[in-house]
C-alpha positions in Angstrom: 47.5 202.4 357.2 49.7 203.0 360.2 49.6 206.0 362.2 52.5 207.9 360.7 51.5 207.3 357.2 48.3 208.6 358.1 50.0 212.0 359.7 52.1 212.5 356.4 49.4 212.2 354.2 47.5 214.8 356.2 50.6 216.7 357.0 51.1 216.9 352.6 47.6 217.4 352.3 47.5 220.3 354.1 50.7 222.0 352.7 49.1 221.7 349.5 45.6 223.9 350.4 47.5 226.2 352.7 49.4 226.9 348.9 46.5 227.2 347.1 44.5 229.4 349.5 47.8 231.5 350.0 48.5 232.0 346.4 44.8 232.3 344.7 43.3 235.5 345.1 42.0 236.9 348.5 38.1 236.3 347.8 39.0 232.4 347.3 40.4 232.9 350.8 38.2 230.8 353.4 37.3 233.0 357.0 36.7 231.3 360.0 35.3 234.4 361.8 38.3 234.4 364.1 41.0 236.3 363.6 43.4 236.2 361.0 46.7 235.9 362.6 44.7 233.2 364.9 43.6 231.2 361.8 47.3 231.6 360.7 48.6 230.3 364.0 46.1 227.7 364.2 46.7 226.2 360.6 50.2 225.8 361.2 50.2 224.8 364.8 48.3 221.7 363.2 50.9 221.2 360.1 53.7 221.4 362.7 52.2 218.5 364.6 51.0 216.6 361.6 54.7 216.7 359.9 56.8 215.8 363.4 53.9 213.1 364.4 54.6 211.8 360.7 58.5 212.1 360.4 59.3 211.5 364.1 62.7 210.9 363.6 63.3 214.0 361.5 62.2 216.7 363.5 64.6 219.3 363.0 64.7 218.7 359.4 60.7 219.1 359.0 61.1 222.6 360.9 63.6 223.6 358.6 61.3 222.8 355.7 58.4 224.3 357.3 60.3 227.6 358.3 61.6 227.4 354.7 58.5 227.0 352.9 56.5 229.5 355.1 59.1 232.2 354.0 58.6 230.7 350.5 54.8 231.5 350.4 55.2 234.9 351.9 57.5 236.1 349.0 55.3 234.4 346.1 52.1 236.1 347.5 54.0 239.1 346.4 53.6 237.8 342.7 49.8 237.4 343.4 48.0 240.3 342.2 45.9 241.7 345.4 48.0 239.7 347.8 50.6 241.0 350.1 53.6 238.7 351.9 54.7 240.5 355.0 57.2 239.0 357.9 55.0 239.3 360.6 52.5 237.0 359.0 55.6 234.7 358.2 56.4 234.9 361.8 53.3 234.0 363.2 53.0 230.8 360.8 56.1 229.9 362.1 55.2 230.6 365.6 52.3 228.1 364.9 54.9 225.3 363.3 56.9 225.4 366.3 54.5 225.3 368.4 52.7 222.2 366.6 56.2 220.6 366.5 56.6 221.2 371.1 52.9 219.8 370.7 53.7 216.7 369.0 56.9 216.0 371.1 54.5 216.1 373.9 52.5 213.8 372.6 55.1 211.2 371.6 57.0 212.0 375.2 58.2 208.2 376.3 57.4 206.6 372.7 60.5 205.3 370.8 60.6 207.3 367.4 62.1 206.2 364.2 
């Protein structure tokens, strides 16, 4: 398995629990013992960097998803009984995905993407 496949798999992996802890009720939610915004940063920072290590030659495209799907989860968590979506959390997430996505560019700096 080559590096990038590797990345996308995490990168789809982790969209896929982030949905399911977002959307289940809040007692199913895991805690870390930091903060909450900080585990929301934190979670995306990595999903930013797993997605634009994965797809390096679709970077703005991936951002575009993330951004979209983070605003996606915020408004179904309003459908969730107990749950709340608010735009601050949304913003932080996709302070995180950005952040993730500078990280990776970093990372790759001098590497020929495809």
């Amino acid at each position: 398995m080559t590096p990038k496949i590797f990345f996308r798999w995490v990168a789809w992996l982790l969209v896929g629990a982030i949905a399911i802890f977002t959307l289940a009720p809040i007692e199913f939610r895991p805690l870390s013992g930091a903060p909450v915004s900080l585990e929301r940063f934190g979670a995306f920072v990595v999903i930013g960097t797993m997605f634009c290590l994965g797809y390096p030659g679709h970077r703005p495209r991936i951002l575009v998803l993330l951004i979209g799907m983070i605003g996606l989860l915020e408004v179904t968590q309003n459908y969730v009984p107990g749950r709340h979506g608010r735009l601050p959390d949304g913003m932080v997430k996709m302070s995180g995905a950005l952040i993730g996505a500078a990280f990776a560019m970093l990372l790759t700096r001098g590497k020929r993407s495809s």
